[in-house]
C-alpha positions in Angstrom: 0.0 0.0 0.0 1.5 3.4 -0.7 1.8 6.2 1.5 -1.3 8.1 -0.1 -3.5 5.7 0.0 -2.8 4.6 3.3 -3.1 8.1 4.0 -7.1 7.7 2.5 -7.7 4.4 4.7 -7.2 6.7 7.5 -9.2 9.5 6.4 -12.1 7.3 5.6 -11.6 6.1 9.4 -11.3 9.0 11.1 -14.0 10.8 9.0 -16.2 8.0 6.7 -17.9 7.1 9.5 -18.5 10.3 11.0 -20.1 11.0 7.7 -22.6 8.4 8.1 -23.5 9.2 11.5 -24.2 12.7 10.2 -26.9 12.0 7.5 -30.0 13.4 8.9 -33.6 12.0 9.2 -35.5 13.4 7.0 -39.3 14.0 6.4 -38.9 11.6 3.0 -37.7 8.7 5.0 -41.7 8.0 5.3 -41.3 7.6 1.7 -42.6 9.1 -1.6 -45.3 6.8 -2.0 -48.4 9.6 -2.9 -51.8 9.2 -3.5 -53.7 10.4 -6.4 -56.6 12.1 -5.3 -53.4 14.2 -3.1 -50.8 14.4 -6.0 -47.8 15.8 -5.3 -48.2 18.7 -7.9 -45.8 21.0 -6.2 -43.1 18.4 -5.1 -42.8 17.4 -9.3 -43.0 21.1 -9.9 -40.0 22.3 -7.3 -38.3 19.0 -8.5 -38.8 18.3 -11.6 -39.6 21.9 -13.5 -43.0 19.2 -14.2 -46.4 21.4 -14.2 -47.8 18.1 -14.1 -52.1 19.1 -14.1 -55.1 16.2 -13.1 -55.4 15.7 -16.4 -52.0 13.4 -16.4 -52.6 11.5 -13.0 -56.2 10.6 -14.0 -54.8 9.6 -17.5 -52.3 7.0 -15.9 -54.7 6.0 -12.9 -57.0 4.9 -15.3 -54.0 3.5 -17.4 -52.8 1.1 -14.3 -54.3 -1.5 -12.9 -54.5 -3.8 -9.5 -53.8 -7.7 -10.6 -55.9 -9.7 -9.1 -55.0 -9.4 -5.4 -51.6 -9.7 -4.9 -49.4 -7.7 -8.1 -50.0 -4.7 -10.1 -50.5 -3.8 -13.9 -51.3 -1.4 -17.0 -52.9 -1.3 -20.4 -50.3 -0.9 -22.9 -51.9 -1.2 -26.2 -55.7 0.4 -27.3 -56.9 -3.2 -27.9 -57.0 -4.4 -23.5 -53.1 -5.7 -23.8 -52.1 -5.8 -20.3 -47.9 -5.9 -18.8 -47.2 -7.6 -15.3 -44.6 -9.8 -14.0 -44.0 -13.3 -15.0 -43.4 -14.1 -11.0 -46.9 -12.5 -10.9 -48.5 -14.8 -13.6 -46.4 -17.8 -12.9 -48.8 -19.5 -10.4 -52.2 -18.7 -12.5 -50.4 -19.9 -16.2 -50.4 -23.8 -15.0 -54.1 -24.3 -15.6 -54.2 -22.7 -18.9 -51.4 -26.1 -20.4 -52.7 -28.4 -22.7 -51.4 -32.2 -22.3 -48.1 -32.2 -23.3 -47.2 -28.4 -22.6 -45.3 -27.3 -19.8 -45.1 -23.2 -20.0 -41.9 -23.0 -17.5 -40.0 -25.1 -20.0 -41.4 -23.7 -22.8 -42.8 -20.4 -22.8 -46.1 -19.6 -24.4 -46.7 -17.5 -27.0 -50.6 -16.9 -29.0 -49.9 -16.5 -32.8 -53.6 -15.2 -33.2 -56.1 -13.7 -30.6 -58.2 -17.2 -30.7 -55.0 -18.7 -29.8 -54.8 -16.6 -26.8 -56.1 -18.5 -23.3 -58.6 -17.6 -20.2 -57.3 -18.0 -17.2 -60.9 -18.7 -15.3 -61.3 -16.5 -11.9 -57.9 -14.1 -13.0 -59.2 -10.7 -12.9 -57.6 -6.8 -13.1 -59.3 -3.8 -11.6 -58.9 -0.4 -12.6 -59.7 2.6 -9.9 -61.7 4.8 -12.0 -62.4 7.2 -9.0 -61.0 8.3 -5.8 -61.5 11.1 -3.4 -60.8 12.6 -0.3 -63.8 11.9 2.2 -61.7 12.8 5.6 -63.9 16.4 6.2 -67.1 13.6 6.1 -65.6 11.5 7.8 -64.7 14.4 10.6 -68.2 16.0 10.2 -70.0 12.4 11.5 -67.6 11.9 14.1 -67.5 15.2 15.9 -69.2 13.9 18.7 -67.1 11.7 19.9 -65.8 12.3 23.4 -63.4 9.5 24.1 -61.4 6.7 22.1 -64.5 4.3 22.4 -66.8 6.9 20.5 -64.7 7.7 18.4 -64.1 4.6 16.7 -67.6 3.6 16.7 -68.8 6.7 14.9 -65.9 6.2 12.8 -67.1 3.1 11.4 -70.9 4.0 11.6 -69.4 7.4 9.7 -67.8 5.0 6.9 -70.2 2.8 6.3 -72.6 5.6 5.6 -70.7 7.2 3.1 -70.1 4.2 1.4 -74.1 3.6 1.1 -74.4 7.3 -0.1 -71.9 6.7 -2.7 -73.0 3.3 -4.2 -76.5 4.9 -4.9 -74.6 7.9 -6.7 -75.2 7.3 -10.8 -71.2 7.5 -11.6 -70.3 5.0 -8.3 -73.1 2.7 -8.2 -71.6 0.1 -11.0 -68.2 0.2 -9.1 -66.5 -1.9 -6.3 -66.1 0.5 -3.7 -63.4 0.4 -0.9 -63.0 2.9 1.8 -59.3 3.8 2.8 -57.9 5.1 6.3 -54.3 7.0 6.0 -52.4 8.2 8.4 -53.7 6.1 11.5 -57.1 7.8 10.9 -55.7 10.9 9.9 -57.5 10.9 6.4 -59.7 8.9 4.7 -60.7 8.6 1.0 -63.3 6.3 -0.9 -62.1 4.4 -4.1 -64.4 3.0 -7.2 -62.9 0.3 -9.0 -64.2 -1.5 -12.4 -63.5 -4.8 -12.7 -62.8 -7.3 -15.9 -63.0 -10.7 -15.8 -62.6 -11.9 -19.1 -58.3 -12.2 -18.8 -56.7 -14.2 -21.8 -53.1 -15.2 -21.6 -51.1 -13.7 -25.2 -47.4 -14.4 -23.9 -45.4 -16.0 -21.2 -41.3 -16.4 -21.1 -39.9 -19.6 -19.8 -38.8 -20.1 -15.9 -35.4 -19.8 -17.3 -35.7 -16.3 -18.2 -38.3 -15.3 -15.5 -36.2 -16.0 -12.6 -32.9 -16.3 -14.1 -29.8 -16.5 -11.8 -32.5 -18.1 -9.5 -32.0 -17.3 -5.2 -28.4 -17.4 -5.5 -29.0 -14.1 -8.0 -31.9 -13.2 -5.9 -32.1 -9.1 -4.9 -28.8 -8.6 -6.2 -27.7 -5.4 -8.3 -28.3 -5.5 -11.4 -30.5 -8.2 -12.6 -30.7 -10.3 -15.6 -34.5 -11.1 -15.8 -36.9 -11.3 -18.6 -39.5 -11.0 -15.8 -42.7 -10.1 -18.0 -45.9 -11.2 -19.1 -48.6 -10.2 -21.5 -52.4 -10.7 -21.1 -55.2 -9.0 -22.9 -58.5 -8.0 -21.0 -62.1 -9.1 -23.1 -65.1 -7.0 -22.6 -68.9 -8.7 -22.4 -69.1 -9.9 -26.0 -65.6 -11.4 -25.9 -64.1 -8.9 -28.1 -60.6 -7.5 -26.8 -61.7 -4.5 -24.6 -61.5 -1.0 -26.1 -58.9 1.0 -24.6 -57.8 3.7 -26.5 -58.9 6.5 -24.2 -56.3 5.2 -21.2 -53.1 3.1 -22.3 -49.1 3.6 -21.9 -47.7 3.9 -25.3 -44.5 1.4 -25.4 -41.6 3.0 -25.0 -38.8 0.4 -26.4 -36.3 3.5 -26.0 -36.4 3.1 -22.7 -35.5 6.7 -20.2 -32.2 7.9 -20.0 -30.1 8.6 -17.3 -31.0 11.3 -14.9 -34.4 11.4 -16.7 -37.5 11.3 -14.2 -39.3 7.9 -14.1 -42.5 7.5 -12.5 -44.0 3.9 -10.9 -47.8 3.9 -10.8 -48.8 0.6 -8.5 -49.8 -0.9 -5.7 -47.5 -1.2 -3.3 -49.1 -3.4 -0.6 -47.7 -2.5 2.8 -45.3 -0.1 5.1 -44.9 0.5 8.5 -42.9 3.6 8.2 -45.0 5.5 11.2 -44.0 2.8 14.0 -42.6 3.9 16.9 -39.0 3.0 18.0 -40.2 0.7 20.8 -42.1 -0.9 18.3 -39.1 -1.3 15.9 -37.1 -2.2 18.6 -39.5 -5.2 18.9 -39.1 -6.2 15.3 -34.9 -5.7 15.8 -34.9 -8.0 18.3 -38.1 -10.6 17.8 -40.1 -10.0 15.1 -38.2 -9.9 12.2 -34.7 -12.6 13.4 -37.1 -15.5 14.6 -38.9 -14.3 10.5 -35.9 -15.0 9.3 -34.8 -17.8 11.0 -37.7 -20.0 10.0 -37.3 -19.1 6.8 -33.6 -19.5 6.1 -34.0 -23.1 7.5 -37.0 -24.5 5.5 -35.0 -22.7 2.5 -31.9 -24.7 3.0 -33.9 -27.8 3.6 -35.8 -27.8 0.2 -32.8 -27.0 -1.6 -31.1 -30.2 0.1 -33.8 -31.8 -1.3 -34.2 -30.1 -5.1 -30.3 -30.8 -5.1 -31.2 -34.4 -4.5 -33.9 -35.1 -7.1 -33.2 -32.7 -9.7 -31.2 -34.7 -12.1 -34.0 -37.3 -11.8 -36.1 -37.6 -14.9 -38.9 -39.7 -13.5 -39.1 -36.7 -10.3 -39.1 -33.9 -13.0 -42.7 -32.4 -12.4 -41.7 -33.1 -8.3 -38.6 -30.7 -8.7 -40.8 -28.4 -10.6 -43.3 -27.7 -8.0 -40.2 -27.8 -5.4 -38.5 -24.9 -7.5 -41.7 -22.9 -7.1 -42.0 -23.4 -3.3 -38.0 -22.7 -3.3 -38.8 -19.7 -4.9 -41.5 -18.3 -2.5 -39.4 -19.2 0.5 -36.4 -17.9 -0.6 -38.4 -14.5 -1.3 -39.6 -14.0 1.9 -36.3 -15.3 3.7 -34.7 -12.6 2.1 -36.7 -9.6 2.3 -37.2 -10.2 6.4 -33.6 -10.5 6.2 -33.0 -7.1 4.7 -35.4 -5.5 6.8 -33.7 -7.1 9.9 -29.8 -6.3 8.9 -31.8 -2.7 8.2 -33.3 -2.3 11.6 -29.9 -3.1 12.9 -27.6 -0.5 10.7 -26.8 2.2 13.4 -27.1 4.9 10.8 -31.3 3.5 9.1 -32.0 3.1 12.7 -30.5 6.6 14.1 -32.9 8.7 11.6 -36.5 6.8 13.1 -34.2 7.8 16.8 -34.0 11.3 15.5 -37.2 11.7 13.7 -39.1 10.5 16.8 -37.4 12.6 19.1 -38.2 15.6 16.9 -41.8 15.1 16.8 -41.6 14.4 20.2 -40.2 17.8 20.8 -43.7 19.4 19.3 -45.8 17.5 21.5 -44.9 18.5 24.7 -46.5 16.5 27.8 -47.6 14.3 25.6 -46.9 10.8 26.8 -48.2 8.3 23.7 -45.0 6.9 23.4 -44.0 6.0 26.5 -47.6 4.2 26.8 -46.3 2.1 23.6 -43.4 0.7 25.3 -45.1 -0.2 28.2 -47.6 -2.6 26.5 -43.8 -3.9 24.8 -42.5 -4.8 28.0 -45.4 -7.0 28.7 -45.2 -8.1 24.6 -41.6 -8.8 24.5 -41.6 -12.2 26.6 -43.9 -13.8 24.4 -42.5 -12.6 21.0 -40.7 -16.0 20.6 -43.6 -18.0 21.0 -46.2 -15.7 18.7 -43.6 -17.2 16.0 -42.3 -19.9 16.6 -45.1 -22.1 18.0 -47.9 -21.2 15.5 -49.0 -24.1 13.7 -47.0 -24.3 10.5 -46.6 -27.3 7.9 -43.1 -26.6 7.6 -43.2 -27.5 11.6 -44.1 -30.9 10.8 -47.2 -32.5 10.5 -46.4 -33.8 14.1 -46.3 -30.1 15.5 -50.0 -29.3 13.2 -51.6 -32.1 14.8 -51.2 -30.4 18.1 -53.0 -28.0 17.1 -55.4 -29.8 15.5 -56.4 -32.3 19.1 -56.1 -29.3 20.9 -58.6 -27.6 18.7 -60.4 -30.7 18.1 -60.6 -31.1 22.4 -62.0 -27.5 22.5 -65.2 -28.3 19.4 -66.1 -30.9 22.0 -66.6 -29.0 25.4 -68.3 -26.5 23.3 -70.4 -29.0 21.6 -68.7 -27.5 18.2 -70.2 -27.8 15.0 -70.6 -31.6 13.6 -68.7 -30.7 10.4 -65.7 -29.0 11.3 -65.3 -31.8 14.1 -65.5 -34.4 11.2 -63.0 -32.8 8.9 -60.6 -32.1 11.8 -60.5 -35.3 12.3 -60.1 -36.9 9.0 -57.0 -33.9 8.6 -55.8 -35.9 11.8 -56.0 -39.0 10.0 -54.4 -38.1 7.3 -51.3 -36.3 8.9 -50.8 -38.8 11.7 -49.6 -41.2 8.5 -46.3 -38.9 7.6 -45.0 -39.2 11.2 -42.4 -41.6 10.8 -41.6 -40.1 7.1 -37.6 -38.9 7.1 -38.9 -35.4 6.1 -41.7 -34.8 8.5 -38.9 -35.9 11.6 -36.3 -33.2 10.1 -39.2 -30.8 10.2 -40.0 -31.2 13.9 -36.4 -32.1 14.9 -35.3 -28.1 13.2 -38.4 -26.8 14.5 -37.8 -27.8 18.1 -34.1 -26.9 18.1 -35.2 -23.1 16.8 -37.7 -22.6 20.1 -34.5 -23.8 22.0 -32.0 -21.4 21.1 -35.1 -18.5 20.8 -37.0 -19.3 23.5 -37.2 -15.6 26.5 -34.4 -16.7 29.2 -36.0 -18.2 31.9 -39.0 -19.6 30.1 -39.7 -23.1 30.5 -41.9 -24.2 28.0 -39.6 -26.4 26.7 -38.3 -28.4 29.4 -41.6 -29.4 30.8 -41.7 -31.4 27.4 -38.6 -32.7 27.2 -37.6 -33.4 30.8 -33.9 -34.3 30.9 -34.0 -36.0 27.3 -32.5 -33.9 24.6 -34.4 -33.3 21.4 -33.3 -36.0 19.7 -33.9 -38.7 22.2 -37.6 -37.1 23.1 -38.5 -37.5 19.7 -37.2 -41.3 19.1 -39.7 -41.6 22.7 -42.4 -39.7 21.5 -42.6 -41.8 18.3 -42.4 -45.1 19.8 -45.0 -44.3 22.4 -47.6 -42.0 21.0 -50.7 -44.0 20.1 -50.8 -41.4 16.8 -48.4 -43.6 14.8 -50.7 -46.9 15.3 -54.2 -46.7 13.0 -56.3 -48.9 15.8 -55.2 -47.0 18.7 -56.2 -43.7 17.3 -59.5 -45.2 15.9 -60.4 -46.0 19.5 -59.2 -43.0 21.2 -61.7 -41.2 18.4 -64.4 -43.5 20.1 -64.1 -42.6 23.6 -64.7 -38.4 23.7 -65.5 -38.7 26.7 -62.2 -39.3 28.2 -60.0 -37.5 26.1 -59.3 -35.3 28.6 -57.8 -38.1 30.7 -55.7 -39.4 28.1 -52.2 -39.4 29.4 -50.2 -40.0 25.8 -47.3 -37.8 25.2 -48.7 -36.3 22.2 -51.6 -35.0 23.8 -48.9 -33.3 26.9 -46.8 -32.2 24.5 -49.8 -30.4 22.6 -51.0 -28.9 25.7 -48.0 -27.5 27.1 -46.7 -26.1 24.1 -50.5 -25.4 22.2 -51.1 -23.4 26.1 -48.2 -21.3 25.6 -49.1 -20.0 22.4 -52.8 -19.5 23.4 -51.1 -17.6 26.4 -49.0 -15.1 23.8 -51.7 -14.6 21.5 -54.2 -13.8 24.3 -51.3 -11.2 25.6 -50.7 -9.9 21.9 -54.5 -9.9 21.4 -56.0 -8.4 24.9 -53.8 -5.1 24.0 -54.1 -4.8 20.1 -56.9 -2.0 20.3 -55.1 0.1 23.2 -52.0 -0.6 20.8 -53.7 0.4 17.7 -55.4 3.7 19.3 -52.1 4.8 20.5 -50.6 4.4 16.9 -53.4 6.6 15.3 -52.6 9.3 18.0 -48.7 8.8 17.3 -49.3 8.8 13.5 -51.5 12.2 13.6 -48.6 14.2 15.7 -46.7 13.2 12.6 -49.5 14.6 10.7 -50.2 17.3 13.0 -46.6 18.6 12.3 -46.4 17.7 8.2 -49.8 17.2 7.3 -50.5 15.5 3.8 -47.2 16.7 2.7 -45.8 13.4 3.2 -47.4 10.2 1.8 -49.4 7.4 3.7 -48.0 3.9 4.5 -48.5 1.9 1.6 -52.3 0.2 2.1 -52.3 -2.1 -1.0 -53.9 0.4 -3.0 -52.9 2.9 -5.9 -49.9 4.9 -5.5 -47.3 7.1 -8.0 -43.8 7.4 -7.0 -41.3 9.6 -8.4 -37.8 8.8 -9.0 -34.3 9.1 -11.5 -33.2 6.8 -13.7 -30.0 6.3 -12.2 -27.0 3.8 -10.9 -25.1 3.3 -7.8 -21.4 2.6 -6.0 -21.4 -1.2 -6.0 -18.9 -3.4 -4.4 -16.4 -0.7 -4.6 -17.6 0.0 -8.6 -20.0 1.9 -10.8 -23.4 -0.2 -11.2 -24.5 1.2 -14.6 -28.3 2.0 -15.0 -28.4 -0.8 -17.3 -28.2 -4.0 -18.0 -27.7 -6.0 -21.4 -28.5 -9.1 -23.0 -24.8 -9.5 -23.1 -24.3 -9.9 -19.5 -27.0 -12.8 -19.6 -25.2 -14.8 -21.4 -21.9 -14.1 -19.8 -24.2 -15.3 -16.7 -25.2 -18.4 -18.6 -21.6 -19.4 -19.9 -19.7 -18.5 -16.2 -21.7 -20.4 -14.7 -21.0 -23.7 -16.8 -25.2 -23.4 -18.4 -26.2 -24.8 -15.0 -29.3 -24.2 -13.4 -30.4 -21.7 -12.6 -28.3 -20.2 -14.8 -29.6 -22.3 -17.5 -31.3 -21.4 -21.2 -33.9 -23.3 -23.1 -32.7 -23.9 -26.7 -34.8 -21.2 -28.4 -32.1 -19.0 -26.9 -29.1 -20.1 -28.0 -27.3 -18.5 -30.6 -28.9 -15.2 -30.0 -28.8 -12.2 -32.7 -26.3 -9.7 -32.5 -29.5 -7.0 -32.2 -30.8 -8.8 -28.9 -27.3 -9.2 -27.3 -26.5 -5.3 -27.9 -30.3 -5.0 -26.5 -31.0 -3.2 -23.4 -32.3 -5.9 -20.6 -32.9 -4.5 -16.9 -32.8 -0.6 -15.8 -32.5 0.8 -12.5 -34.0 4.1 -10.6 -35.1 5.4 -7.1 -38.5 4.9 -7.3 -40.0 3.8 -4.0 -41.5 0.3 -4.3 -42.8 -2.2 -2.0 -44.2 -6.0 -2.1 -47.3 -5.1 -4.4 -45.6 -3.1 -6.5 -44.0 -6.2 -8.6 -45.6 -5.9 -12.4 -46.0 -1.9 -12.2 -45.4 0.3 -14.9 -42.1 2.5 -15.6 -43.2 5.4 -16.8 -41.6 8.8 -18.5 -43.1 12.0 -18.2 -45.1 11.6 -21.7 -46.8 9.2 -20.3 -44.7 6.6 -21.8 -44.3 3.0 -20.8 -40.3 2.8 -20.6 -39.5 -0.2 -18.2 -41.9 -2.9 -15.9 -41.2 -3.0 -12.5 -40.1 -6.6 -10.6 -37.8 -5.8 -7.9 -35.5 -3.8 -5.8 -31.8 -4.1 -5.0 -30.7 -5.6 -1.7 -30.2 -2.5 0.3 -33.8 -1.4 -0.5 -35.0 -4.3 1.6 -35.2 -1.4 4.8 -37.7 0.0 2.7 -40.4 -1.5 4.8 -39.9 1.0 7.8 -37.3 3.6 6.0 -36.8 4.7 2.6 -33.7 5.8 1.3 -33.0 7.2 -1.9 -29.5 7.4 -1.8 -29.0 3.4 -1.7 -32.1 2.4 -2.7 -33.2 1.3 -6.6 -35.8 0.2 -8.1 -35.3 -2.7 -11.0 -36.9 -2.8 -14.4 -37.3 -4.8 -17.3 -36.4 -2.4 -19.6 -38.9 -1.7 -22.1 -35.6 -2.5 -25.0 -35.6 -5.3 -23.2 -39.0 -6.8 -23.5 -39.2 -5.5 -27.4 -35.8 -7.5 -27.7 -37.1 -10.6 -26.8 -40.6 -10.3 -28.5 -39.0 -9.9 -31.8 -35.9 -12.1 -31.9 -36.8 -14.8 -29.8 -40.3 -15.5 -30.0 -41.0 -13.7 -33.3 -43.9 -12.9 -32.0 -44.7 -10.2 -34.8 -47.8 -9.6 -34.5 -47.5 -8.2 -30.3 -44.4 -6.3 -31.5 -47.1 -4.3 -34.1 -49.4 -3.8 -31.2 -47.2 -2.0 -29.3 -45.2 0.1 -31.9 
């Protein structure tokens, strides 16, 4: 090393992290997630030089749509073509192959529109209205003299409105859903129209979906061809009409530094909770999340890794890939909020920004009222996770729950069918004990409420006794009556003295099925004293930036604002895009393995899709929900499809920050690319030109 840089080493010591300690909370750490019957007209105007007028937010509201109940999409075309997510179609497509077909091998594509398929029960929803009903709301409820009060004239106050609106001639043919923002700070009433008639035009293979697989998962930037096409039909099965709202296609793409807005649904935040509250996800919440998750991951990868090379258990690893996939999601994000909630800098701003609303509501004590329910909560945060019933507990853990629940339908002379199908999901569980898979289940699962369990509680000892796990399990196998078909026959026959019943099952289910009633009756018996105090804590947030700031994401239509623009990564430049190039050096570096693997259609690719733009990146603020939003320009322009965020957005659930945070697209290049080399799917390709 030579003397200078030596010398910077010792600058970035003395004064790098000093930096970081610096960087201030700020009122956009709640996010930039606004509403559209709020829009932040003077934010894009003081930012952006953008005179943006209602003419442009209705135009892409009505352009955008909710997908079904879990993703988000938009018209693209003026004949009802709709963009999402592959990851958001992937689970819906399976019905819609023919014998023979298998869409995750090889993709789909409808030459003609009678080719293209109905996906029965798939739907999309477009909000055709929204407004602000919070003076309303605050006109019916201005009686109310306490908490109690309050929220029942709330509620009396909402469903009132919602009966005068569905008579009104321009609501009445719309599903109508009433929001509350800000804890109850505002509230606003949405109309949505809803088409039912979904058709599947094109699908990309799993290859190209969720290329680079969990290994690739979050990372920076992405290689994904994570897109799908479907087409909405109106009532006479003609492809819907919609000229007057669509995003023109964009296969250009923004440029860097250009603004880029993401109109979606991002589903939810919790960007208003209290520090004693994240305190409680730091240390509970959030690891024991984790934990669960990062286990069952590495167990059905043990297992893929097993089978995968197997012809006759093809379809088997399939449908393990999937759950892989799902798993391996959620492992991740919990573990990015968790490593978030424990950065000294993410977790220093929600310190500061408390403190400084704090400082405006002098003598009042809201907060310190939240961390006294905690310290009653905390104790039992371990067993609100890890002994709910679970399959990936084992079946043995499930049926716990199941006698226990089974015990109480009888000493409240429970209803006759929910006994029988209790007990025939007894039946039917009570066969896997001895299975390898089911034992590793229960084996991990009682190991995790070992090391997690508060100090000092002793749930777990009154079951074991001195054995240790592994020797209480090889007892509780051989001695349980639940492995032998006539023994559990009879013990179905005599009701009457199940309570007597002395088999280690049944003490195991009590003492560990107790505990968890216990937690939940503690989580439970505070929730609406909880929940009051967060609508008070959230409106001295409100009392001192009122609607200046957005809402925690609810699930329901949102723009975001943001740059097209890239990052320091791993002590380099990431560029703000991607190329079909650095697929395939993916695919070849990694010896064409899965999940690094190509079908065949790919190989050999045109010089025109290799120089192709693939994935983009901006700072949008996005959220679970927003996955299969649009990328749009200022024109109104479709530019990029939204699937994921970089790693260090994973905070994003209770912070956002811009400066580390990005947003990734399949760039609209990208999608064009693929349509027209690939698949040569000519006629889509003249749709959206």
């Amino acid at each position: 090393m030579t003397k200078s840089s030596l010398f910077s080493v010792i600058v970035l010591l003395i004064f790098g992290f000093n930096l970081i300690a610096q960087k201030k909370a700020s009122p956009y750490d709640f996010g930039k997630m606004w509403t559209f019957e709020n829009p932040p007209k003077e934010w894009l105007k003081t930012t952006y030089g953008m005179d943006v007028q209602d003419e442009w937010f209705d135009y892409v509201r009505k352009s955008s749509l909710r997908f079904a109940t879990w993703c988000s999409a938009s018209f693209i075309s003026e004949n009802g073509l709709i963009m999402t997510n592959h990851h958001c179609s992937r689970d819906v497509v399976t019905a819609l192959q023919k014998d023979g077909e298998n869409f995750d091998k090889q993709g789909f594509y409808a030459p003609t529109l009678a080719d293209e398929r109905k996906a029965e029960g798939l739907f999309v929803e477009q909000m055709i209205k929204a407004e602000d009903i919070t003076s309303l709301v605050q006109e019916k409820t201005k009686a109310a003299k306490n908490d109690v009060d309050e929220t029942t004239l709330r509620k009396a106050a909402l469903e009132e409105i919602e009966k005068i609106y569905k008579e009104k001639a321009d609501w009445k043919d719309l599903r109508i859903q009433m929001v509350t923002f800000y804890s109850g700070g505002k509230f606003s009433i949405y109309g949505y129209k809803r088409y039912s008639d979904i058709r599947l035009v094109w699908i990309p293979e799993l290859d190209l979906g969720f290329f680079g697989g969990d290994p690739d998962n979050f990372t920076y930037p992405r290689y994904n061809l994570d897109a799908t096409f479907w087409r909405a039909y109106d009532e006479n099965g003609k492809p819907l009409n919609t000229s007057a709202n669509y995003l023109k296609f964009n296969k250009n793409g923004a440029a860097e530094g250009e603004p880029v807005f993401v109109v979606g649904n991002p589903g939810r935040t919790e960007r208003y909770r209290t520090v004693t509250q994240l305190t409680y996800d730091r240390d509970y919440r959030y690891p024991f999340l984790y934990k669960f998750l990062k286990n069952r991951n590495d167990m059905l990868m043990r297992k893929f890794n097993i089978i995968k090379n197997d012809q006759s258990k093809e379809f088997e690893a399939q449908e393990l890939l999937n759950d892989i996939a799902g798993v391996a999601n959620s492992m991740k994000a919990f573990g990015g909020i968790a490593k978030g909630l424990n950065d000294p800098a993410l977790f220093g701003r929600k310190v500061e920004m408390e403190n400084f609303i704090r400082s405006k509501a002098k003598g009042i004590t809201y907060w310190d009222d939240m961390t006294k329910h905690y310290e009653t909560l905390n104790p039992n945060g371990w067993a609100i996770t890890h002994l709910a019933p679970n399959p990936y507990r084992s079946n043995i853990y499930t049926v716990m729950h199941d006698l226990m629940n089974y015990k109480d339908l009888l000493k409240n002379n429970g209803d006759l069918d929910k006994k029988d199908k209790l007990k025939n999901s007894i039946l039917e569980k009570v066969k896997t004990f001895n299975d390898t898979e089911q034992i590793e289940y229960f084996t991990l699962w009682m190991n995790e409420v070992k090391e997690d369990a508060y100090p000092g509680d002793i749930t777990l000892q009154k079951v074991l006794g001195k054995r240790s796990i592994n020797d209480y399990i090889k007892y509780l196998l051989k001695e349980t009556k639940f492995t032998d078909e006539k023994k559990i026959s009879k013990f179905f026959e005599k009701e009457d003295k199940m309570d007597k019943d002395d088999d280690p099952l049944l003490e195991a289910a009590a003492i560990f099925v107790g505990r968890y009633k216990e937690a939940s009756q503690v989580f439970q018996s505070s929730g609406p004293a909880r929940q009051a105090l967060e609508a008070k804590i959230a409106n001295q947030v409100f009392k001192v930036y009122g609607d200046k700031l957005p809402p925690d994401a609810t699930f329901t239509l949102r723009v975001s604002d943001g740059l097209i623009k890239g990052y320091d990564y791993n002590g380099t430049i990431a560029p703000v895009i991607t190329t079909y190039f650095g697929l395939y050096d993916r695919y070849y570096s990694n010896n064409k393995t899965f999940p690094w693997s190509l079908p065949e259609r790919w190989q050999n690719p045109p010089m025109e899709l290799l120089k192709a733009p693939f994935n983009t990146v901006s700072t949008n603020d996005i959220i679970g929900g927003n996955s299969g939003s649009p990328l749009i320009n200022k024109n109104r322009e479709a530019v990029g499809l939204i699937f994921d965020g970089n790693i260090e957005s994973l905070p994003g659930n209770f912070i956002f920050d811009e400066e580390v945070n990005r947003t990734v697209s399949v760039h609209a290049g990208g999608i064009y690319a693929a349509l027209k080399y690939i698949y040569k799917a000519d006629r889509i390709v003249a749709e959206i030109e």
